[in-house]
C-alpha positions, -999 to 999 in steps of 0.1 A, spaced: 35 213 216 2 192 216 0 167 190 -35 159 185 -40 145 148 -16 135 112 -17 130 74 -31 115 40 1 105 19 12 85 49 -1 56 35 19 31 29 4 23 -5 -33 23 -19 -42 59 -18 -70 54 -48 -91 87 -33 -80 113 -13 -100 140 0 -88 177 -7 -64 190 19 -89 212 34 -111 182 39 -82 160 59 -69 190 78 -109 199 96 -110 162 99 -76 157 116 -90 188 142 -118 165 149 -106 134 153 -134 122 132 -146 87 124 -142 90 88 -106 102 87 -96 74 115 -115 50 82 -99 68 54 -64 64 73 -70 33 79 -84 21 47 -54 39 32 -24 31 47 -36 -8 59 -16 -17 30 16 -1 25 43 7 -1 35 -1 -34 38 25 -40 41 18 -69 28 -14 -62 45 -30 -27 50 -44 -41 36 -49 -73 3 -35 -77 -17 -9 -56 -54 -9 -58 -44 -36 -82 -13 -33 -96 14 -9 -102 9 23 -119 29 27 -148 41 -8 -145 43 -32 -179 8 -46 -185 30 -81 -190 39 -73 -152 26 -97 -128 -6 -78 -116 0 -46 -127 -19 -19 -149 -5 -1 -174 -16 33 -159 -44 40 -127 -68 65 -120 -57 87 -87 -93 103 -75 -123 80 -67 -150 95 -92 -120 83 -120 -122 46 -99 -159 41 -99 -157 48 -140 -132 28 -143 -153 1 -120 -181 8 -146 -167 6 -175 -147 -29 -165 -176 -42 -147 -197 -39 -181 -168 -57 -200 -167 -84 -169 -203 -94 -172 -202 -98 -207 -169 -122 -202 -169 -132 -170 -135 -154 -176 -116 -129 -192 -87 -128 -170 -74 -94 -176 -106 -78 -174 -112 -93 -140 -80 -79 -127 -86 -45 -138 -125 -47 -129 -108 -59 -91 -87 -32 -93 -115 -7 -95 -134 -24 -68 -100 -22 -48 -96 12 -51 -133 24 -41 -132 -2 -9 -152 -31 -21 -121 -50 -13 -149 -84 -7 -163 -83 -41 -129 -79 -54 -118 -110 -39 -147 -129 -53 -143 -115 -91 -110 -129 -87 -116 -162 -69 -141 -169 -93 -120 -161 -126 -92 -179 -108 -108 -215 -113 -110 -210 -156 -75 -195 -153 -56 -217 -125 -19 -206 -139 -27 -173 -150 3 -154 -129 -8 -123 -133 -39 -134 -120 -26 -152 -90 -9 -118 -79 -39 -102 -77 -66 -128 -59 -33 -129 -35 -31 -91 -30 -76 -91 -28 -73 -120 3 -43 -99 21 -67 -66 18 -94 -87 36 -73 -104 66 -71 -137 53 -30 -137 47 -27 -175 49 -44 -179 21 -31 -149 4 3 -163 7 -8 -200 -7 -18 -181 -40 8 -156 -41 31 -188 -37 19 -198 -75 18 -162 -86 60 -168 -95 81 -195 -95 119 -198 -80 132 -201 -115 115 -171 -125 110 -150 -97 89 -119 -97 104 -85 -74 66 -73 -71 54 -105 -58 83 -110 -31 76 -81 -20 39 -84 -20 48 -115 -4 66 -97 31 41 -73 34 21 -104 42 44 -116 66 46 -88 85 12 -82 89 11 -114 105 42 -106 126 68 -127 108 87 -99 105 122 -121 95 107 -139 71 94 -105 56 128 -89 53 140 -117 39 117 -113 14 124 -80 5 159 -88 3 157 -112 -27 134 -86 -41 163 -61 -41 188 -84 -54 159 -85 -85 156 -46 -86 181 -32 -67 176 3 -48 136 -4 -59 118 22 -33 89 8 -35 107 -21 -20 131 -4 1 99 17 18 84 -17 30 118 -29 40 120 5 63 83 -5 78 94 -37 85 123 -29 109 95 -5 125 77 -31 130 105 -52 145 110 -18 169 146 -13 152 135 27 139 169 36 136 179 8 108 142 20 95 151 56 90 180 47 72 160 24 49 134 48 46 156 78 35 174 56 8 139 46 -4 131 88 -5 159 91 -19 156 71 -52 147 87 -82 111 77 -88 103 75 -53 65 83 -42 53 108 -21 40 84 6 82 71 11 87 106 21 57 105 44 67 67 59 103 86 69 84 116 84 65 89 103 92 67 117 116 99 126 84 116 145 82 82 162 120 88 176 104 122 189 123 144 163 90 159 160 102 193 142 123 175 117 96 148 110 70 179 102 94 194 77 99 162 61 63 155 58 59 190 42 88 181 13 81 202 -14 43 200 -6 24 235 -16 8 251 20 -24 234 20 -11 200 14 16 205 37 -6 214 63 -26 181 58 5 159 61 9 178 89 -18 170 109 -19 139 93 14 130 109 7 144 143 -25 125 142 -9 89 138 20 98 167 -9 105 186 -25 73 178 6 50 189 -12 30 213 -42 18 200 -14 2 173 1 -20 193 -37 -31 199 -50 -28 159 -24 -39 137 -43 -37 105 -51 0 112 -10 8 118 -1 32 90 34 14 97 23 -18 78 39 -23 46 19 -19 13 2 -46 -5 -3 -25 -37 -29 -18 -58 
């Protein structure tokens, strides 16, 4: 069988646009340069899935807004994003130190890829509101989306405190780590995020991509399918299991995975989604940051 292309859900946690099914599955066929930048773009940050940790594009969908980072509900196509980025960056530029306007204006900006400008809303609104936590979370998550972890982790760092640790940011916290290869420290992590939310899948995904990471896919699969098999669990924990058992070369029972309970177009896209990225296993070894295996920094 030639595998040649692979899918959209894959990501391991900001999907804020996704292109019809029709749309990823010609792309997939032709290899193009904007599905290798959606895939990227979407899976560079991984399981959030509801929020990686504790946010996606921002925060965490359906989390409490008294959550650190999170949104009380999010947009899921990109027209509903760029109102949303309209609407908050109105209410920004009339109060440009409001806090939780700033994080939900950066959320926006997020979502649509102006991942920059999201930083700076939030640096900016960060030096009026030095011990806003909420804040902190999500100029932390902003800095990982651009590559500059270190620094993400010295804010995330003040986002909680040890006697009042927050699951979302832990876990924002490993993805961190392992995109810069401290893949240990990560797990840890994730661990004392579990004891705070135990059997979390949002957590338990990232956990999964970590050991892939660490080249242990057989302790990820069985991460992964505890993850999928939470109730609550998002689509993209199904696709992160289809991912790492295609990687063992169970290529048949990876595909059916990947098509769940999908309907025929949609399945089709994971598909070739998913053959796509097992095609593409080389140039991650070389390009970390476009690995769908990294683990999600939310939203």
């Amino acid at each position: 069988m030639a595998w040649a292309g692979v899918n959209t859900l894959l990501g391991l946690t900001l999907y804020c646009s996704v292109p019809g099914p029709a749309a990823l599955v010609a792309a997939a066929k032709q290899g193009s340069c904007s599905m290798r930048r959606f895939s990227a773009r979407l899976l560079a940050s991984v399981a959030l899935m509801a929020a990686l940790t504790a946010g996606g594009c921002s925060t965490m969908p359906g989390a409490s807004p008294d959550s650190t980072g999170s949104i009380a509900s999010a947009p899921h196509t990109e027209a509903d994003w760029r109102r949303e980025m309209a609407v908050w960056g109105q209410r920004y530029r009339s109060n440009p130190r409001d806090a939780d306007v700033a994080i939900r204006f950066a959320q926006a900006l997020r979502a649509v890829g102006q991942r920059s400008q999201a930083a700076a809303v939030l640096e900016q609104v960060a030096i009026h509101n030095p011990k806003n936590r909420a804040l902190l979370g999500a100029y932390g998550r902003a800095l990982a989306d651009n590559g500059n972890f270190k620094q993400a982790l010295d804010v995330l760092a003040r986002a909680h405190t040890p006697d009042q640790p927050d699951w979302r940011i832990l876990s924002v916290q490993g993805a961190v780590l392992d995109q810069m290869s401290r893949h240990q420290e990560a797990q840890q992590h994730y661990a004392s995020a579990l004891r705070l939310m135990p059997e979390e899948p949002s957590v338990l995904s990232n956990l999964g991509l970590s050991y892939a990471l660490s080249k242990d896919l057989p302790k990820a699969e069985v991460t992964l399918r505890r993850a999928a098999a939470q109730p609550g669990a998002e689509p993209k924990v199904r696709q992160n299991l289809a991912l790492v058992v295609g990687l063992q070369g169970r290529f048949q029972e990876a595909e059916t995975i990947a098509r769940g309970e999908l309907s025929s177009d949609e399945a089709a896209a994971n598909v070739a989604y998913l053959r796509q990225m097992l095609a593409q296993q080389n140039a991650w070894k070389k390009n970390r940051r476009g690995s769908p295996l990294t683990p999600s920094t939310g939203t």
